[in-house]
N, C-alpha and C positions, 0 to 999 in steps of 0.2 A: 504493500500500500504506500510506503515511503517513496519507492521510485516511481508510481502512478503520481503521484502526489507533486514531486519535484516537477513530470514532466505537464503535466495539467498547468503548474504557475508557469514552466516555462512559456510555453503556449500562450497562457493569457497575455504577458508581459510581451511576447513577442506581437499580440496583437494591438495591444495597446503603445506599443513602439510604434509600428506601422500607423495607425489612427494618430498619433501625435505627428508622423512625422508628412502625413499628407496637409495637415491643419496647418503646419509649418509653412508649408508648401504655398498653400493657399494664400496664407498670410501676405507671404514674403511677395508674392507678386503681385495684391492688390497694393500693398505699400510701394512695392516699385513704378505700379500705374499712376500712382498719385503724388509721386516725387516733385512733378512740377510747382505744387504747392508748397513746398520745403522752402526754408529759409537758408542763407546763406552758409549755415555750417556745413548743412548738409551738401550743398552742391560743392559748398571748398574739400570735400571727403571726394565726391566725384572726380572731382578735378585730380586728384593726388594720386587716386586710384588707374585712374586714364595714363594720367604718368607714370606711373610703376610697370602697369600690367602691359602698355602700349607702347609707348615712345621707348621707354628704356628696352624693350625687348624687341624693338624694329630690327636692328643691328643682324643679331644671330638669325632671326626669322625670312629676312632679307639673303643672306649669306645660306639657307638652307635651302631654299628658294631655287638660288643658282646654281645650288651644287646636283640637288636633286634634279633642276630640268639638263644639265648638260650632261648627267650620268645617264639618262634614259635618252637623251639625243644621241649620244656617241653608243650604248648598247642596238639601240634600234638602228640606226644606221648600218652597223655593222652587219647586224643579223636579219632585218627584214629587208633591206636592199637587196641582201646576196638572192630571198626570195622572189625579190621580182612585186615586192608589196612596201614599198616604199611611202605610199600613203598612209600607209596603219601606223606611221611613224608618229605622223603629228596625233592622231588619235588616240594611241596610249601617251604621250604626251600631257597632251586633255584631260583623260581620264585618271590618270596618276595624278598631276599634279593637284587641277584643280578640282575635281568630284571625288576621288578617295583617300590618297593618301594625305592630302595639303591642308584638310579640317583638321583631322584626326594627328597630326604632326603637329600641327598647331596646339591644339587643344595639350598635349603631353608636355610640350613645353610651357602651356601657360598654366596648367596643371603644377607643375616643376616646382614654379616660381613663384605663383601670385597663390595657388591654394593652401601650401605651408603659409606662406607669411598671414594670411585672413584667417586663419585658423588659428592660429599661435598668437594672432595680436588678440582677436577676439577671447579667447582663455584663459590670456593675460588679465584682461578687463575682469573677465569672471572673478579669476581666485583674487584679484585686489580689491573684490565688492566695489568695481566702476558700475556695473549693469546697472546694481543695486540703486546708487546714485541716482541714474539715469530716469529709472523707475520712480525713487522717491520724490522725486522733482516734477513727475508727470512728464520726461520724454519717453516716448513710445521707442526700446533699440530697437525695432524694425524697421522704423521708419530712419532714425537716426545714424543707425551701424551697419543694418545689412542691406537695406533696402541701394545707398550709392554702391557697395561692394560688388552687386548685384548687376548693377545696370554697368557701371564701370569695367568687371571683366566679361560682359555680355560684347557690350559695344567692342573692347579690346580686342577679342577673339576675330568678331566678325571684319575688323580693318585689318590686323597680322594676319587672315587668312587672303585677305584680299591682297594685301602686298607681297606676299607669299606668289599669288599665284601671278600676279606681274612678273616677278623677278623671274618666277619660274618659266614661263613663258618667253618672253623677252630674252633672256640671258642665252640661251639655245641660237636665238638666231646670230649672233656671232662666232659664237662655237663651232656653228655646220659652214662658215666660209670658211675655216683650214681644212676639211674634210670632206668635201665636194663642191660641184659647181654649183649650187643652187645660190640663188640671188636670194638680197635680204628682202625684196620684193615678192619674190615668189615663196620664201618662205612665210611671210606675212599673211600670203593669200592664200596659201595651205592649212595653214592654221587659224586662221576666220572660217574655213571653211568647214574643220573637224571640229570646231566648238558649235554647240547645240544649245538652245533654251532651258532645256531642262538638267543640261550640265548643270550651267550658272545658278538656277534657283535650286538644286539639289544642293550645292556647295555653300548658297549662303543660309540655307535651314539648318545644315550641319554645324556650322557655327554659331549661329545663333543658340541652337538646343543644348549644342557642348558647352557653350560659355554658361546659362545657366545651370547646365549639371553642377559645372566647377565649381559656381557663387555659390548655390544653394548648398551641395554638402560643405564645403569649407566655413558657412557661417553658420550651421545646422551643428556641424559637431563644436565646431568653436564656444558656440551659446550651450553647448550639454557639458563642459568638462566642468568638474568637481570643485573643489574646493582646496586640495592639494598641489602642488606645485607641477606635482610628477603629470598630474590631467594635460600639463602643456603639451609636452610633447606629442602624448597619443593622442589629443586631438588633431596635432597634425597630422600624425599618421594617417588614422581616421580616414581623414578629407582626403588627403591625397590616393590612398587604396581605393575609397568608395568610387571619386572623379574619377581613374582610370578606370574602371569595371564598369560602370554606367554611361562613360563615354563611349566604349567598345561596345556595348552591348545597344547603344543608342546608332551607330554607328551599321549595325550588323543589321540591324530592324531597320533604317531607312531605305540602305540599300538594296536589302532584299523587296521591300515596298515598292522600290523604285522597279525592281525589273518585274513585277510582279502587275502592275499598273501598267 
């Protein structure tokens, strides 16, 4: 009866985790709808966050951009030319860069960066009774802590994917002038031509869904850690485990959507 017993609470608790943490959910993005209302602290939180998660991480995001589209131009090159399919060049191109790999790339990097630090700042606030503060005072943290976190590394994602897939685009057609004849011209028009509509809105829904996966669990475990010091860290943990598994698995559910539609 003792092991019926353990597993019956565990179950409830597991239920009652799940119900807290969609209400979270809910919360967190009727506050982020209504951000516009916010007075200027909160949008100075926005701003800092745009800055961390965006500008300071253009650089490498930029730089993987180029590396990833000149590694699949010089493999495809080599290998579908020899077939005589030299056009499916630019289209895994496309579809590498900017539809699969170039969100989910993104998203592990801004995961990396931006979901430890909001997670660990957040826990911070916990165990030095800030929240508490925040509450006694009548600010709502939702609105005040997670809700810019929220919008800050949504928008983040969705611009580093987008320059992502410039560089990665772009950067190729110089590459393919030491490696064949092809003009910068005609490589332009090959590649207008292998991008599709529903590339483009596939790529920027993935970023968008990844960057709230990242905000939400990173200030969802941040606001649950304890009262002890040690809560920091595994909060970060946390965030970070959850955003990668939720991002794959978000990741794996579009696309299958997509070819499925």
């Amino acid at each position: 009866m003792g092991f019926l017993a353990r597993q019956g609470r565990s179950i409830i608790n597991r239920v009652k985790g799940f119900g807290y943490a969609l209400g979270y959910i809910g919360k967190l993005l009727s506050s982020g709808l209504m951000f516009i209302s916010r007075g200027k602290v909160s949008r100075k939180i926005l701003v800092m966050q745009l800055l961390f998660t965006f500008v300071e991480a253009l650089p490498i995001c930029a730089l993987l951009g180029i590396g990833i589209g000149t590694s699949i131009i010089l493999m495809g090159n080599a290998f579908l030319v020899s077939l005589g399919q030299a056009q499916l060049t630019y289209q895994l191109l496309v579809i590498v860069v900017m539809r699969e790999f170039g969100p989910l790339l993104i998203a592990f990097v801004v995961t990396a960066r931006s979901a430890t630090a909001i997670a660990t700042e957040i826990s911070t606030m916990v165990v030095n009774h800030e929240v508490e503060a925040y509450i006694a005072v009548g600010v709502n943290p939702l609105d005040h802590i997670a809700a810019p976190r929220l919008l800050g590394v949504t928008f983040s994602l969705f611009f580093l994917n987008l320059y992502f897939s410039i560089f990665g685009l772009i950067a190729p057609a110089i590459v393919i002038q030491f490696i064949s004849s092809t003009s910068i011209a005609d490589y332009f028009n090959n590649l207008f031509t292998a991008i599709e509509v529903k590339y483009i809105v596939i790529s920027i829904l993935k970023s968008l869904i990844f960057g709230m996966i990242i905000a939400t669990s990173a200030t969802y475990y941040g606001f649950k850690a304890g009262r002890a010091s040690t809560d920091i860290p595994i909060a970060g943990l946390k965030a970070v485990s959850k955003s990668f598994s939720m991002c794959v698995l978000a990741d794996v559910f579009i696309t299958a959507l997509s070819y499925i539609l």
